[in-house]
N, C-alpha and C positions, 0 to 999 in steps of 0.2 A: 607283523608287529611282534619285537621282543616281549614275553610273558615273564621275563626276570625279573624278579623285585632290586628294586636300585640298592646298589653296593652300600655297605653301612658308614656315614660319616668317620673323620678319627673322633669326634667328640662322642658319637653313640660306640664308638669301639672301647672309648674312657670308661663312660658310664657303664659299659657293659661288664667289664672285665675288672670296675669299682664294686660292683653289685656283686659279684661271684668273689674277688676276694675281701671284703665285708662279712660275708654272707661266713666263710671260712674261719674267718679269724677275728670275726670283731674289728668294730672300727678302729677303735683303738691298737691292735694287732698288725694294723697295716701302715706301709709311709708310701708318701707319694710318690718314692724310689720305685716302689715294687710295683705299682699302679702304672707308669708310665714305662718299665720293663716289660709288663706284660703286653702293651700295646706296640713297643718296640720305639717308643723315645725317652728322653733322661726325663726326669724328674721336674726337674725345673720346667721344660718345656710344656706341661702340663698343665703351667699356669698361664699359658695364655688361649687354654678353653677353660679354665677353672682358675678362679683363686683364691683353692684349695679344698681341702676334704668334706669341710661340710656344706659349702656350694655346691659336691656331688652328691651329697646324701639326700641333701632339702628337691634336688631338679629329680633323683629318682623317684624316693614318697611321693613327693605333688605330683610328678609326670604320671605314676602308675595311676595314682587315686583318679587322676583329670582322664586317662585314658580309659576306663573303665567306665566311667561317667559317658564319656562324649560315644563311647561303642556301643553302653547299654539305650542309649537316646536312638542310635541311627538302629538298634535292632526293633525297639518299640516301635520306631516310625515305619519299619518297612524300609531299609535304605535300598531294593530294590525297585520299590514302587509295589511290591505285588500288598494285598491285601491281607491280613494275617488274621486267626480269633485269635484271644485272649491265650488258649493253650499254646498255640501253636507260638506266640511271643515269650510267652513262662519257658516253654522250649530253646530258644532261642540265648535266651538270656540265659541262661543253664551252659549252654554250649560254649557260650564268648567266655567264662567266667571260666569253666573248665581251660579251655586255652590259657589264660592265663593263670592259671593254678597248676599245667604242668610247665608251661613253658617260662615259666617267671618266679620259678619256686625262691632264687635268692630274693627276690622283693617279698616276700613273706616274709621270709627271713629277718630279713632287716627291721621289715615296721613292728614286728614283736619286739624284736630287741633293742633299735634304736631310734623310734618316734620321738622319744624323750630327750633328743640327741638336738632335734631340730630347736629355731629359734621359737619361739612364741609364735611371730604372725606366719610361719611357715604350719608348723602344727595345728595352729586354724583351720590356716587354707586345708589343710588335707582332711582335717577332719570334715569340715564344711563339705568338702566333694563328698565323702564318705556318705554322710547324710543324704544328701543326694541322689547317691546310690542307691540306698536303701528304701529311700519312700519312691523310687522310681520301682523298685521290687517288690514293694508293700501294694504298689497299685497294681502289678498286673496280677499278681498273687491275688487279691481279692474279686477280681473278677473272676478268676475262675477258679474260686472257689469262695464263693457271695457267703456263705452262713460263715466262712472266719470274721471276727471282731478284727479292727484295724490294729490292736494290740496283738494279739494271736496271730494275724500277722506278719507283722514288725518280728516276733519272737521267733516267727517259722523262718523269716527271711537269716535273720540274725546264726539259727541254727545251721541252715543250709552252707551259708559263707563260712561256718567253724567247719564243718564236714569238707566240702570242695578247697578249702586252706590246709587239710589235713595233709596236703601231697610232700611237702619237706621231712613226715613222719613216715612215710609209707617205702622207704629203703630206697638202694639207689637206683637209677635208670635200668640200669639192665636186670635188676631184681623183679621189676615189676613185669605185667605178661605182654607188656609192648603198649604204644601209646594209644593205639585204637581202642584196644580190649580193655585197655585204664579206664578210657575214657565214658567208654560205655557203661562200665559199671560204676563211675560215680555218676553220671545221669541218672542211672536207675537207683540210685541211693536218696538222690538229689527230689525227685520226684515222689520218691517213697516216703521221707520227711512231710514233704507238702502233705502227703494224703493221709499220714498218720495226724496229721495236725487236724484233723476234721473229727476226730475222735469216735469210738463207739459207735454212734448215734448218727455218723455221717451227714452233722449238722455244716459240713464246710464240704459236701461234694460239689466235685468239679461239674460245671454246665458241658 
């Protein structure tokens, strides 16, 4: 059985190579010319997966926020079946998030810069997942580590997502010490947050 991950759509080749030059130049910065060159058709042709730029903008926001959502749920559940504690899921969910905090840096990008871009009910939606997100991290955060207040946190989760988002600031690919060794050390940042957040008094240690 083939172990290759199936070839990327042209419409995930749009949105991909949308996302990286956004990300570059601003949306505004770019025409549907240059969108549809880089994917190696005109422009006009473009619009029969899209029609037009901020139809690409609204499906990448909402797609990343929904995907994040719908990963962090099958990480909590265990989507292999096995049994997991509470750290072993905070673990987990730390992991998915770094993934996409190296490998999705243009959608950082973007939602800093052009959330406000989106329509109304698209901007909901995203935020809505978002929420989502985070009381799905507020719960496993609390469990393992029961003396945080469900404020405390919400504020831990909130901080960790600035840190592991920090990757678009952190120079470019081959600056950094390779993606394992990235990776490893914002885990261990990621964690270290959590546990500074128990304060002093190590009224929030982990069970």
């Amino acid at each position: 059985m083939s172990t290759h991950a199936p070839a990327p759509t042209r419409r995930e080749q749009i949105l991909k190579e949308a996302a990286r030059l956004f990300a570059e130049r601003g949306f505004h910065g770019v025409g549907v010319d240059e969108i549809g060159a880089a994917v190696g058709i005109s422009g006009p042709g473009l619009y029969r997966h899209f029609p037009g730029k901020e139809a690409m903008l609204a499906e990448l926001l909402v797609g990343i926020s929904g995907r994040l959502l719908t990963g962090g749920k099958q990480r909590a559940a265990g989507e292999d079946g096995a049994r997991r504690g509470p750290a072993e899921v905070l673990d987990s969910l730390i992991e998915g998030h770094i993934d996409f905090a190296l490998d999705d840096r243009p959608l950082i990008i973007l939602h800093d810069r052009e959330l406000d871009r989106l329509r109304d009910s698209d901007r909901k939606l995203v935020r809505s997942l978002q929420r989502q997100y985070v009381e799905l991290w507020v719960e496993v955060a609390r469990k393992v580590y029961p003396g945080l207040s469900e404020a405390e946190a919400r504020a831990s989760v909130h901080a960790v997502f600035g840190l592991l988002n920090s990757t678009p600031h952190l120079g470019r690919p081959g600056a950094l010490p390779g993606r394992a060794a990235t990776a490893a050390l914002l885990h261990r940042l990621a964690l270290g947050a959590f546990d500074a957040a128990q304060g002093p008094d190590g009224a929030g240690q982990p069970r």
